[in-house]
N, CA and C atoms as a LAMMPS dump frame, in Angstrom:
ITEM: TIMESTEP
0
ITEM: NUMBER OF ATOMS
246
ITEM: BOX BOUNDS ff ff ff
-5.0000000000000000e+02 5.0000000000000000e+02
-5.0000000000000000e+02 5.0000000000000000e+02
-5.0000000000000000e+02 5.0000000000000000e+02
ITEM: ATOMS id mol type element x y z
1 1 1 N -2.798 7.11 -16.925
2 1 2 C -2.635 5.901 -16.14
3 1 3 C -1.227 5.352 -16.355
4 2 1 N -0.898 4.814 -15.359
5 2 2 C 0.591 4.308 -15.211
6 2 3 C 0.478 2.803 -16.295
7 3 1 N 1.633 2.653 -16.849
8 3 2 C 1.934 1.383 -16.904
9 3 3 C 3.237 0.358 -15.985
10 4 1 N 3.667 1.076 -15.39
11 4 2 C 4.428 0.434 -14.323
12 4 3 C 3.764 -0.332 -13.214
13 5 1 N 3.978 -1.568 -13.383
14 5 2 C 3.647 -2.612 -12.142
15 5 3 C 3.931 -2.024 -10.597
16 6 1 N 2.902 -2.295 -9.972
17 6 2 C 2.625 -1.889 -8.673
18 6 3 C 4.056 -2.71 -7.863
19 7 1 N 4.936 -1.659 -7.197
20 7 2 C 5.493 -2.056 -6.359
21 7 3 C 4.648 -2.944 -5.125
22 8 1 N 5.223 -4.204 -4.771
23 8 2 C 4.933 -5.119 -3.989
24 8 3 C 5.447 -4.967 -2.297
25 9 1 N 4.808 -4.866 -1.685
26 9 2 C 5.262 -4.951 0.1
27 9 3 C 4.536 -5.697 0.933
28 10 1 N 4.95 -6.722 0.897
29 10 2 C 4.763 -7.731 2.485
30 10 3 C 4.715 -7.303 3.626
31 11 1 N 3.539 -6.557 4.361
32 11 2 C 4.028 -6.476 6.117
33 11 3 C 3.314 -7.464 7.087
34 12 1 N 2.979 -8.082 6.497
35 12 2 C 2.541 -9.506 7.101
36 12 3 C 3.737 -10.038 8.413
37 13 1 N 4.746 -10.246 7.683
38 13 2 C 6.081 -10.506 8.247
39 13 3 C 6.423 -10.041 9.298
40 14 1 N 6.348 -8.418 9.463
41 14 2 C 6.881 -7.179 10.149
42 14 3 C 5.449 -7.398 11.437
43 15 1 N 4.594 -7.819 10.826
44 15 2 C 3.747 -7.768 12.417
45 15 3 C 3.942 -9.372 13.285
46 16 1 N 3.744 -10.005 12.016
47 16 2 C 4.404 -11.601 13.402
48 16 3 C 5.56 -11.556 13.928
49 17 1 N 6.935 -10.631 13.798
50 17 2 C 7.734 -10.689 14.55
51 17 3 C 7.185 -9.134 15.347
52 18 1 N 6.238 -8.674 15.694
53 18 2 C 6.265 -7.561 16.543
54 18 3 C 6.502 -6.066 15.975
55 19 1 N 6.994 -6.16 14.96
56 19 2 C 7.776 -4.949 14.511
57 19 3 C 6.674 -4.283 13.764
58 20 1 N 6.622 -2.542 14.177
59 20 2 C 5.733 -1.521 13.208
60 20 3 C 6.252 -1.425 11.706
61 21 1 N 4.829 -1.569 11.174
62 21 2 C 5.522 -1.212 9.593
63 21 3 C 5.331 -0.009 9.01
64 22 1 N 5.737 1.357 9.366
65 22 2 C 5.213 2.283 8.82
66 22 3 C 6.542 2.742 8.213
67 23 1 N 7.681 2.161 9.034
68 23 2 C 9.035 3.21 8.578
69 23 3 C 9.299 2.392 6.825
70 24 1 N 8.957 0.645 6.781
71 24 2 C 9.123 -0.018 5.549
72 24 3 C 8.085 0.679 4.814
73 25 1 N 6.883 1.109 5.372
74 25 2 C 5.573 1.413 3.989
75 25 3 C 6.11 2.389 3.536
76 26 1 N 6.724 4.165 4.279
77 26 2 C 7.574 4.754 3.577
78 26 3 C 8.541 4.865 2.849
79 27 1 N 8.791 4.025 3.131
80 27 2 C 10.581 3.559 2.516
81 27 3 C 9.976 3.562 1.231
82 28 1 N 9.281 2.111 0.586
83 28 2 C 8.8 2.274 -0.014
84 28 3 C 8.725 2.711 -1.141
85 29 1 N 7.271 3.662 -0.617
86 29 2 C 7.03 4.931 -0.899
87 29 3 C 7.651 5.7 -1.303
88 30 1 N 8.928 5.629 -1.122
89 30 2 C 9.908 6.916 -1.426
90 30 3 C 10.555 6.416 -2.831
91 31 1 N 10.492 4.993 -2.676
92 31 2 C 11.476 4.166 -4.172
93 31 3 C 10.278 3.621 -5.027
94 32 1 N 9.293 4.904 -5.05
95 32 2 C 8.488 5.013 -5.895
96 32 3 C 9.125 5.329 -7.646
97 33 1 N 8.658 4.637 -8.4
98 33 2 C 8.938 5.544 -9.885
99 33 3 C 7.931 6.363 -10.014
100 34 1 N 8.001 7.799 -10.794
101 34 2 C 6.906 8.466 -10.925
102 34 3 C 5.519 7.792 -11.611
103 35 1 N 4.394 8.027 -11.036
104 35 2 C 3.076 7.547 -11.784
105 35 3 C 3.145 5.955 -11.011
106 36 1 N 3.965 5.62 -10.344
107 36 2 C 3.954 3.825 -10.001
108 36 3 C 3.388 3.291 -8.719
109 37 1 N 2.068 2.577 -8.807
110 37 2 C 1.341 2.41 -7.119
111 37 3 C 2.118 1.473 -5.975
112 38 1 N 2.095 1.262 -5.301
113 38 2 C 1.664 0.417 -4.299
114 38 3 C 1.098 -0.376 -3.665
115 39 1 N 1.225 -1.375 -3.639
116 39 2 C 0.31 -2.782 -2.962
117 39 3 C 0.775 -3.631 -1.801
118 40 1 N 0.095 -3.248 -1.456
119 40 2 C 0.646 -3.21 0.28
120 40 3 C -0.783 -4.611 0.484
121 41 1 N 0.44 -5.616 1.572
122 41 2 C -0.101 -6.8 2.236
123 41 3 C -0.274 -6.824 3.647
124 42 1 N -1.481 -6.763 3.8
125 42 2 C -1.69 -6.712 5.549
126 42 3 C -2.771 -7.688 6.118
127 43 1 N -2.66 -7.888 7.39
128 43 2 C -2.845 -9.185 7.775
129 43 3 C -4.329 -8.342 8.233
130 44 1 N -4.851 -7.246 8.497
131 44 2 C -6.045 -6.482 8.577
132 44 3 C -5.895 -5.097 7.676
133 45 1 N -7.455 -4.588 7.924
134 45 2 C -7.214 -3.455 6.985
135 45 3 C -6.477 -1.747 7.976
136 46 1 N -6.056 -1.869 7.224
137 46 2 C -4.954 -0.598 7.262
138 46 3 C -5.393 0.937 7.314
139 47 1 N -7.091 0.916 8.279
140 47 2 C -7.828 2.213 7.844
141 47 3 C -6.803 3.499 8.433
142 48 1 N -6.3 3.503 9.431
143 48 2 C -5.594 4.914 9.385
144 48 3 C -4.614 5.565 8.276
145 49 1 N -3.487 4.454 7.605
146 49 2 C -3.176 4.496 6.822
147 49 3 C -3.395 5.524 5.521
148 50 1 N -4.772 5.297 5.174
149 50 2 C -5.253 5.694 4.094
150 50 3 C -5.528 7.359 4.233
151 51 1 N -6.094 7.709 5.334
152 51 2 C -5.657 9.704 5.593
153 51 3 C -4.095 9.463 5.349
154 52 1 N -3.475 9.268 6.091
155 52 2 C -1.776 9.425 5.795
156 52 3 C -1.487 9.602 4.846
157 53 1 N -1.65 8.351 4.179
158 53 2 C -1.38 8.215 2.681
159 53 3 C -2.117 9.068 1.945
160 54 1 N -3.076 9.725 1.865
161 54 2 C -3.919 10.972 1.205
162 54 3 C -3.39 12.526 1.23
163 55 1 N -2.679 11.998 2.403
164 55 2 C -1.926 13.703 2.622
165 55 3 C -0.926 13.853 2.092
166 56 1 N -0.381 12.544 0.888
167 56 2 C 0.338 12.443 -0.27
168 56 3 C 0.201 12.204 -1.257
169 57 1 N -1.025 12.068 -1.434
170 57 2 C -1.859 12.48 -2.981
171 57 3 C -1.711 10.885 -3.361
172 58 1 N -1.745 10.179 -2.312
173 58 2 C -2.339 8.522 -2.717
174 58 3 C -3.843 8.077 -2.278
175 59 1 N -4.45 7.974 -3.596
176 59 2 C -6.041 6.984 -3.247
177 59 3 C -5.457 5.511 -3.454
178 60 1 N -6.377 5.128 -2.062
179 60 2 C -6.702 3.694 -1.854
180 60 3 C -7.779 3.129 -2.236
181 61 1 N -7.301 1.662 -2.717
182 61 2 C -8.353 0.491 -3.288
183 61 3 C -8.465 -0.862 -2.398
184 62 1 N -8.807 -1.35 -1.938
185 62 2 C -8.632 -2.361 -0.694
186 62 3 C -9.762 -3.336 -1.274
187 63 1 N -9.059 -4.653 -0.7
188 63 2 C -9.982 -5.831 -1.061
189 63 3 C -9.322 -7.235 -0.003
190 64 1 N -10.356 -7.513 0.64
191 64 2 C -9.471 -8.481 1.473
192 64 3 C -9.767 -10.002 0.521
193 65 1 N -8.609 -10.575 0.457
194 65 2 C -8.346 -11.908 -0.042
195 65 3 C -8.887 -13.485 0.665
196 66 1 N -8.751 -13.918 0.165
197 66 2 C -9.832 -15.155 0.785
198 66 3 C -9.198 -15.64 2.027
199 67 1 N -8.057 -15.543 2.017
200 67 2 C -6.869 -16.232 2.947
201 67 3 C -7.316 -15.042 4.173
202 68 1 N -7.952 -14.152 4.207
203 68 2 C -7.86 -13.011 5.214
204 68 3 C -6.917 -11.97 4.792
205 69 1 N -5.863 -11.928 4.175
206 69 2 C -5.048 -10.967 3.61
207 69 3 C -5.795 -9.496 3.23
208 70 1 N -5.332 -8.501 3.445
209 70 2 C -5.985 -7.369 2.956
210 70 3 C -4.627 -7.178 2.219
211 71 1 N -5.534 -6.429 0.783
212 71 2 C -4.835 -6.11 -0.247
213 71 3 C -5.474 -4.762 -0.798
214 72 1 N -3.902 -3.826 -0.402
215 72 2 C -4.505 -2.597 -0.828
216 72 3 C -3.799 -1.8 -1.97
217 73 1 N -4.021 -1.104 -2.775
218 73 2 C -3.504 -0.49 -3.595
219 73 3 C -3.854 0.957 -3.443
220 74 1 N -2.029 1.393 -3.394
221 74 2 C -2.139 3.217 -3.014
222 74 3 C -1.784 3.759 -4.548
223 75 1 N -2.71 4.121 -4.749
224 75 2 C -2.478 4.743 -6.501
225 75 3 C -1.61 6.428 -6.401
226 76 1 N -0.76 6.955 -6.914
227 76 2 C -0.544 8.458 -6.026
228 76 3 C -1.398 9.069 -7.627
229 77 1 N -1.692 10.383 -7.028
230 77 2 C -2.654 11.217 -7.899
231 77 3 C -3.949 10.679 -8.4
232 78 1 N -4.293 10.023 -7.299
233 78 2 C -5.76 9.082 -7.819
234 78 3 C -6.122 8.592 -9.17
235 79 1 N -5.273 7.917 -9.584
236 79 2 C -5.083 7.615 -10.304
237 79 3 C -6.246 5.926 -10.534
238 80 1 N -7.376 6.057 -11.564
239 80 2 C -7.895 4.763 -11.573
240 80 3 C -7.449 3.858 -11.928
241 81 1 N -8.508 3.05 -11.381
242 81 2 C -8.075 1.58 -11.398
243 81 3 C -8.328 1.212 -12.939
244 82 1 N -7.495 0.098 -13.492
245 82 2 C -7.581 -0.302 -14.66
246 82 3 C -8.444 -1.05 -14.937
């Protein structure tokens, strides 16, 4: 299990001005440290996402927040939850 804090991404933002967020979720993704997840903020849940993200050896954890926020965490190498 990682001890590196889950990189943080807002696309909340990226959909009230119109804009797709897939090129920021990669980005990302890419300024990953090894073993380090992802927590991705979305204003719904993000089900296609999660094949995508699988076909890179990331499991998802999802939980929507009281505010409506979905909050997901892409672990890479399925890595459990703590």
């Amino acid at each position: 299990m990682s001890s590196l804090a889950p990189l943080e991404l807002d696309v909340r933002p990226l959909f009230a001005a119109g804009r797709p967020p897939l090129a920021a979720i990669l980005s990302a993704l890419n300024r990953l440290d090894p073993g380090q997840s992802l927590r991705l903020l979305a204003p719904f849940e993000p089900a296609p996402l999660y094949a995508l993200l699988a076909e890179r050896g990331f499991t998802a954890e999802s939980q929507q927040l009281p505010d409506g926020t979905w909050a997901i965490v892409f672990r890479p190498g399925g890595e459990p939850a703590p």
